[in-house]
SESE-701980 format. One record per residue (C-alpha): x, y, z. Coordinates in Angstrom, 2 decimals, padded with zeros to 5 digits. Layout:
N
[[X, Y, Z]],
...
% end
This chain:
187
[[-030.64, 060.18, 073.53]],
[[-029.93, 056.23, 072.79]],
[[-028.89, 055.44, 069.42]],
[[-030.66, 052.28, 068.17]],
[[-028.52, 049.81, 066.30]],
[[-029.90, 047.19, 064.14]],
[[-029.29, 043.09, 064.96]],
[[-027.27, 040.92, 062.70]],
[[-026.71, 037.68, 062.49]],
[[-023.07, 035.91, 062.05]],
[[-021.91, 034.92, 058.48]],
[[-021.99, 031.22, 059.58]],
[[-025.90, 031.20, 060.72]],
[[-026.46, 028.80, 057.57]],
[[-024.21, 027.00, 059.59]],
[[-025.40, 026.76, 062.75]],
[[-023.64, 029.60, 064.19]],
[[-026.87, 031.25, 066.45]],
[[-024.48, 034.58, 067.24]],
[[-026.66, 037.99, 067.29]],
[[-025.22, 041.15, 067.69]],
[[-024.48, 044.67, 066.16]],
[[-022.35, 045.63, 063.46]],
[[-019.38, 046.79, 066.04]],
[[-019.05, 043.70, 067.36]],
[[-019.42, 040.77, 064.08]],
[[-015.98, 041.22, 063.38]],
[[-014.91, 040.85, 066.76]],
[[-017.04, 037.73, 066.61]],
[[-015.60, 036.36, 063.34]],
[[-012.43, 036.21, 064.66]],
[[-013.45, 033.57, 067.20]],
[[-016.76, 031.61, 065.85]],
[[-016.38, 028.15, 065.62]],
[[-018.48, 027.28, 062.20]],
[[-016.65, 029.58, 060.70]],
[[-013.77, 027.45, 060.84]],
[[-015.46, 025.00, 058.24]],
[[-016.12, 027.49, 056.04]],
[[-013.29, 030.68, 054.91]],
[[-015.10, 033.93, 054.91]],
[[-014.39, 035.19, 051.39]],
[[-014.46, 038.70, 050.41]],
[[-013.30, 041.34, 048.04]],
[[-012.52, 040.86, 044.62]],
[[-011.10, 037.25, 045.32]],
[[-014.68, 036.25, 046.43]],
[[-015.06, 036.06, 041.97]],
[[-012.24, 033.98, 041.65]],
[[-012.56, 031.21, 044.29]],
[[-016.33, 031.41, 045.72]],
[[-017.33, 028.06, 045.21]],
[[-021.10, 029.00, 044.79]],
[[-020.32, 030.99, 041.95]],
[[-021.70, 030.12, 038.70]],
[[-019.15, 029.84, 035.79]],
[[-019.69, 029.32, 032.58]],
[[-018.36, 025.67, 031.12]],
[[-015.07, 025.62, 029.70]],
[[-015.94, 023.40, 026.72]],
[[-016.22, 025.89, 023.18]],
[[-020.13, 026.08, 022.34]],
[[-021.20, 024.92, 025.78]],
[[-023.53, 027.57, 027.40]],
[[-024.16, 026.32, 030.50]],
[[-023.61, 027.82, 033.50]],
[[-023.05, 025.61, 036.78]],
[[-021.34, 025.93, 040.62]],
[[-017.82, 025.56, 040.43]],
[[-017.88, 022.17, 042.31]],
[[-020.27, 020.75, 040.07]],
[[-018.09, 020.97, 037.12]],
[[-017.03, 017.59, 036.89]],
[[-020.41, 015.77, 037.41]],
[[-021.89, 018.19, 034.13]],
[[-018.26, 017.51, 032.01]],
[[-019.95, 013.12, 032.47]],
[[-023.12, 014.13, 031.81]],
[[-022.69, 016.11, 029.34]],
[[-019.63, 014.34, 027.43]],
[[-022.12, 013.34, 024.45]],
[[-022.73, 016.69, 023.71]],
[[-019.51, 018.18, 024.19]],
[[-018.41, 015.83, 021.80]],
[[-020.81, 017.23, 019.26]],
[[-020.00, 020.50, 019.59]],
[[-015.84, 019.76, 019.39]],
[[-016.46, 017.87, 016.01]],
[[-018.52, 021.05, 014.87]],
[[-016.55, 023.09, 015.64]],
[[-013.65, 021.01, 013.69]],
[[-015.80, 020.78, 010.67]],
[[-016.01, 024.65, 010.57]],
[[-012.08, 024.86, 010.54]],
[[-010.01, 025.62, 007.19]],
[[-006.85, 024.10, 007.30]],
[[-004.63, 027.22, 006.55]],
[[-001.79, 026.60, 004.16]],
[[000.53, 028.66, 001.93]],
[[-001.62, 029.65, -001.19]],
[[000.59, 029.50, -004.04]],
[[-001.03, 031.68, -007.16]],
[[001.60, 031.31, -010.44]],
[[000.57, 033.71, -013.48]],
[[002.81, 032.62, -016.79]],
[[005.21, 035.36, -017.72]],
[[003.29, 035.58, -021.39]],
[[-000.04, 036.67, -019.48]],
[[001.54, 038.76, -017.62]],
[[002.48, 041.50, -020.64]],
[[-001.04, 041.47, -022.21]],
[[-002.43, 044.98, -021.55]],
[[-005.14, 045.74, -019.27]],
[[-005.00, 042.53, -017.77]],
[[-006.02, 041.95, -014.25]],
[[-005.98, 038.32, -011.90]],
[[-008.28, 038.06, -008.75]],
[[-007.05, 035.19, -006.42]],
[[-009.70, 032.93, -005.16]],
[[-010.57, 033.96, -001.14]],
[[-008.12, 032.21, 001.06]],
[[-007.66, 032.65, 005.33]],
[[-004.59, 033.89, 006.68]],
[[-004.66, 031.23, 009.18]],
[[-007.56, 029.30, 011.40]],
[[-010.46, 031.42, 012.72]],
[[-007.86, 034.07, 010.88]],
[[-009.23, 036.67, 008.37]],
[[-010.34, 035.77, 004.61]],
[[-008.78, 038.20, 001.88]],
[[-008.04, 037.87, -001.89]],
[[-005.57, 039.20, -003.66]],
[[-006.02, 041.40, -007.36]],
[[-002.99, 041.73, -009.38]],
[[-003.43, 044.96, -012.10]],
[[-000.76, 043.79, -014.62]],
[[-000.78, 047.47, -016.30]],
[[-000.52, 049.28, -012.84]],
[[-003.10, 051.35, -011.49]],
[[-003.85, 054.87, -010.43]],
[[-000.36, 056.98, -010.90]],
[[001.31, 053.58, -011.01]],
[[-000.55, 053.52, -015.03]],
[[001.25, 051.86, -017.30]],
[[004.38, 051.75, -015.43]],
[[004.46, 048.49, -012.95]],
[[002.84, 045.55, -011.59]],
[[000.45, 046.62, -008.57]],
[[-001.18, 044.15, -005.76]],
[[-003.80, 044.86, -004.33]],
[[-005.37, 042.89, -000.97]],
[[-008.95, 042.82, 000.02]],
[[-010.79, 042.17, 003.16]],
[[-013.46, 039.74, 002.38]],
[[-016.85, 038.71, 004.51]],
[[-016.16, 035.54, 006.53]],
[[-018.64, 033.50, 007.99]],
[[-018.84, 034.87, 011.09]],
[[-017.65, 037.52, 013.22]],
[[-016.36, 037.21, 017.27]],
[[-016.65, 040.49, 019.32]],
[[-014.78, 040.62, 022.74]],
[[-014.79, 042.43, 025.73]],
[[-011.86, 041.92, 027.81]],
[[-012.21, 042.85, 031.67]],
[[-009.46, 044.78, 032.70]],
[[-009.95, 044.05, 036.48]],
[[-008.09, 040.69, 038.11]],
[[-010.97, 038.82, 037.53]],
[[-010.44, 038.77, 033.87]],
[[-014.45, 037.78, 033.52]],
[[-014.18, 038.40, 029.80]],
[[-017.33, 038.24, 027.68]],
[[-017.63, 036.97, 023.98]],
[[-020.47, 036.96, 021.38]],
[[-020.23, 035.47, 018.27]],
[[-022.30, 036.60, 015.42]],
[[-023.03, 034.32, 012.31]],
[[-023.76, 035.58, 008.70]],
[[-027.30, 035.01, 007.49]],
[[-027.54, 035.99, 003.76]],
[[-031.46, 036.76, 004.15]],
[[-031.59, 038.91, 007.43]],
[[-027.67, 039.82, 007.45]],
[[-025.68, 039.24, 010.98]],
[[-027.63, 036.80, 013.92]],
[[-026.45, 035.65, 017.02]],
% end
């Protein structure tokens, strides 16, 4: 009985390489074709990190588009105008962070019952927003006794979820979610 063995063609037939042959013998062949020598054969997990027909996302924040590796440069021209936009958007969004100073005179500070709430500050850029209470009579089994401070996590105005890839690839993913007041969080 004759086992039957399906044809394949070499890697490099996009080429011009016209090789045919089975599966036992394209490695064999790889070692010596000649296009191949124009072209590295890529494989494994490096293929991700320097296929040039890959498509990668644009580097520029905001910028969605996805293009080949070697066209990179031609859509950063192109598309300068817009990147621009986005860059001075994104700036605009930005808080400048800086040390929030909050001074309570002494005399307020002995009236009973009394209790501050700091305007919402960010604990640094793209960092998180909190406020600070200050119960001047104590609170809980502090009551009474001393000064307690109390910081709260507040809503920002948008939240970033990220997936980080573990493998060597590091093809980590990102979504940003904005708050909408009428239908809550949208992409």
């Amino acid at each position: 009985m004759k086992k039957k063995s399906l044809m394949l063609y070499c890697t490099y037939s996009d080429y011009g390489c016209q090789w045919t042959g089975t599966i036992n013998d394209i490695d064999a062949h790889l070692l010596i074709c000649s296009e191949g020598s124009t072209r590295e054969l890529i494989t494994g997990r490096s293929h991700l990190n320097i296929c040039p027909d890959l498509p990668i996302q644009c580097g520029i924040t905001g910028c969605k588009a996805f293009i080949r590796q070697e066209e990179q440069e031609s859509h950063n021209t192109c598309a300068m105008s817009d990147h621009l936009h986005m860059a001075v958007q994104k700036l605009s969004l930005l808080e400048k962070a800086a040390e929030t100073s909050w001074k309570v005179p002494f005399t307020q500070l002995k009236s009973q019952n009394s209790t501050w709430y700091s305007p919402g500050f960010y604990t640094s850029p793209g960092g998180y927003k909190i406020k600070l209470n200050v119960d001047c009579n104590g609170y809980s089994i502090a009551l009474g006794t001393l000064v307690t401070c109390h910081i709260y996590l507040m809503e920002g105005q948008e939240v970033t979820i990220t997936l980080l890839n573990q493998l060597e690839n590091k093809n980590h993913s990102k979504l940003t979610m904005s708050l909408n007041a009428n239908d809550g969080m949208e992409r």
